[in-house]
C-alpha positions in Angstrom: 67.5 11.2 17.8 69.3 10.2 14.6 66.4 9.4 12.3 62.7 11.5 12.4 59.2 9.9 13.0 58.6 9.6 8.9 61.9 8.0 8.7 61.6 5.2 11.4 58.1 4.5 9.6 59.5 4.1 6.6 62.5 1.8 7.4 59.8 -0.2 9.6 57.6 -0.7 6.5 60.3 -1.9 4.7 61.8 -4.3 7.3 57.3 -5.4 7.8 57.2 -5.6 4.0 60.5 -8.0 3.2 59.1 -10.3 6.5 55.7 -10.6 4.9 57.4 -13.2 2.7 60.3 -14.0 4.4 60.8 -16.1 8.0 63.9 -13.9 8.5 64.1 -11.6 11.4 65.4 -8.2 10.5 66.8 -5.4 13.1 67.8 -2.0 12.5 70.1 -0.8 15.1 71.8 2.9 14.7 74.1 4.7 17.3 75.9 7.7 17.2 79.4 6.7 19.0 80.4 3.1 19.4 82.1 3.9 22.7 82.4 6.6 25.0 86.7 6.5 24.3 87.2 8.4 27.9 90.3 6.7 28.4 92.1 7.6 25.0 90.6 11.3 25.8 92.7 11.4 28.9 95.7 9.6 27.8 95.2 12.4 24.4 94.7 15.3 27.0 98.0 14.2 29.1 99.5 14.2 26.0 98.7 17.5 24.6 99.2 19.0 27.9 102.7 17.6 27.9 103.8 19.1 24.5 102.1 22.1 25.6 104.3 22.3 29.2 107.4 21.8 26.8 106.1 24.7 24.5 106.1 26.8 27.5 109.4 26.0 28.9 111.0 28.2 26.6 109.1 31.8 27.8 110.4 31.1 31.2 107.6 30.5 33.0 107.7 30.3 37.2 106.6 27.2 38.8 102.7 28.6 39.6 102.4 29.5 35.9 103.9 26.8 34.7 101.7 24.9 36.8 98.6 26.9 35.7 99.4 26.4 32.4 99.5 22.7 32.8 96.0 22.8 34.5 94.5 24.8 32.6 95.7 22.8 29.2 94.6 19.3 30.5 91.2 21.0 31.3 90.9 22.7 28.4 91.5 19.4 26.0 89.5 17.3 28.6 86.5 19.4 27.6 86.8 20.0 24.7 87.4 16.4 23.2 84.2 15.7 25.5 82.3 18.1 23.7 83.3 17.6 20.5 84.2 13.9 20.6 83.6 13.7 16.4 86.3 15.9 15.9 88.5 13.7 18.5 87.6 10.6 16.0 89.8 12.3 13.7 92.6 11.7 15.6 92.2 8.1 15.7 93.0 5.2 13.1 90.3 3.9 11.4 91.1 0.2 11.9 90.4 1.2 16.1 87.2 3.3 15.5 86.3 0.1 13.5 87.3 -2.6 15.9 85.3 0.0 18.5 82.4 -0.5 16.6 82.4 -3.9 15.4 82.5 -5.2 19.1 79.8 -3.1 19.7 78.0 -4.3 17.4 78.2 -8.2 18.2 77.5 -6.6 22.0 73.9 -5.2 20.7 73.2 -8.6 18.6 72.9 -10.2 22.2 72.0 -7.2 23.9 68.6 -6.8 21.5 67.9 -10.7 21.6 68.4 -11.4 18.5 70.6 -14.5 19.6 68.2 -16.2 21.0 65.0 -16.5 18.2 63.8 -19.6 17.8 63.9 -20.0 13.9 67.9 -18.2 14.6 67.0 -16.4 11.0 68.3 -13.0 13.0 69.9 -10.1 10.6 70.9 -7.3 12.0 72.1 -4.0 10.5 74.3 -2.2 12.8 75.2 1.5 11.9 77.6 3.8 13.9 77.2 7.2 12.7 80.3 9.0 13.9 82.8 6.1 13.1 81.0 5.9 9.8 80.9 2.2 10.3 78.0 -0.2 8.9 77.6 -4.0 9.8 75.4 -6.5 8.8 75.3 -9.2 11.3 73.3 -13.1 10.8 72.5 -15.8 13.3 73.6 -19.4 12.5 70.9 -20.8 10.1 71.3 -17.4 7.9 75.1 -17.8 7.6 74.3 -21.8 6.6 73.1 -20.5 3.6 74.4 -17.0 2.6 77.9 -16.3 3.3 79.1 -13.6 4.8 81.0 -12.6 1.6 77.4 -11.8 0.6 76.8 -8.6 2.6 80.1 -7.0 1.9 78.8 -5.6 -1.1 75.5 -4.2 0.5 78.0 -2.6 3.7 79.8 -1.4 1.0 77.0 1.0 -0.4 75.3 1.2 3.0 78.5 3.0 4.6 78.8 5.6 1.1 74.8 6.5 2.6 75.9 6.7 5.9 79.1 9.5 5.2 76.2 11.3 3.6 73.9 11.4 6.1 71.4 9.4 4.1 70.4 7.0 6.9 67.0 6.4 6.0 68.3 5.6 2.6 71.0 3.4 3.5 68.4 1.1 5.7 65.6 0.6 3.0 68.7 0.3 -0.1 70.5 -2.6 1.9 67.2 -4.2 3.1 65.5 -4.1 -0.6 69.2 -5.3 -1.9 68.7 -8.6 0.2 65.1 -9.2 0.2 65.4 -11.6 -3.1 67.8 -13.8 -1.5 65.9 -13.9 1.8 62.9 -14.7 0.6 64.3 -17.5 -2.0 66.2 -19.2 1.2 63.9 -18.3 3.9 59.9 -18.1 2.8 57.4 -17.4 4.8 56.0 -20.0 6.9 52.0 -20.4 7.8 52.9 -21.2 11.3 55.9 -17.9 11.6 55.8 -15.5 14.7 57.6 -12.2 14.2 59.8 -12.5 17.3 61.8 -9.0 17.4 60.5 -5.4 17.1 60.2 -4.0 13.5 61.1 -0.5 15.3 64.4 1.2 15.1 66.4 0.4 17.9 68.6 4.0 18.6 71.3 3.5 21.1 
């Protein structure tokens, strides 16, 4: 659980509050890893292992110790960037962890429905905690109108949140930052149905 029962409530208030006057559909999404990276931890752990095995040549190991050693390595790293996959991160380039999470976040805009409203006035703020990686994505009749440009600046100060741990924070900032230019483009209808959940969807 990334976010407490007084923090969901108050990022749901927010999201009800903004689509009291606005036909716009908002979703909060938050995960902690955008992927479970099990074949870059073995291809890492062969790795290691390797320059390990080389390491060891040189105390003139026999072949069952060498071959212990080798074992023992890969488990060792196999575990351990397992266990403590956010220190693995580190050993990846950003511009992966990003492309990581930005496919897994167009993966939960269809995945949580938000494809598929009638109105297609879907926003959905994506955040992927241990990749520090925020995305704002908008269904066709919300890009008509506001660029995409547009939400740069909000992911901008939503990801600075995010590095801090500040989740709840991030969530109402970026949604109060674009309530003005919802609501101006998109007002509330007498006839609109709130299609999607107000309700933190945790992955």
């Amino acid at each position: 659980m990334y976010l407490n029962n007084n923090e969901k409530e108050a990022i749901e208030k927010e999201i009800k509050k903004l689509e009291e006057k606005s036909s716009a559909e908002l979703v909060a999404v938050i995960t902690d890893f955008s992927s479970s990276y099990n074949l870059l931890i073995l291809i890492y752990s062969l790795v290691f292992t390797f320059l390990v095995s080389l390491i060891s040549l040189y105390f003139d190991a026999n072949t069952i110790m060498f071959f212990e050693i080798q074992l023992s390595t890969f488990a060792f790293f196999i575990l351990f960037f397992h266990n403590f996959k956010k220190y693995f991160l580190y050993l990846l380039p950003k511009k992966y962890k990003y492309n990581k999470a930005s496919k897994k976040a167009k993966e939960e805009f269809i995945n949580q429905g938000l494809y598929d409203t009638k109105t297609k006035l879907a926003i959905m703020f994506f955040v992927s905690i241990e990749e520090k990686y925020v995305e704002i994505i908008t269904d066709k009749n919300v890009k008509e109108k506001i660029d995409d440009n547009y939400w740069q600046e909000i992911v901008n100060q939503f990801i600075k949140d995010v590095k801090n741990k500040e989740f709840e924070e991030g969530y109402k900032t970026a949604i109060k930052n674009c309530s003005e230019i919802l609501i101006e483009n998109f007002p509330i209808k007498e006839n609109d149905i709130n299609e999607l959940s107000n309700e933190i969807v945790e992955l």
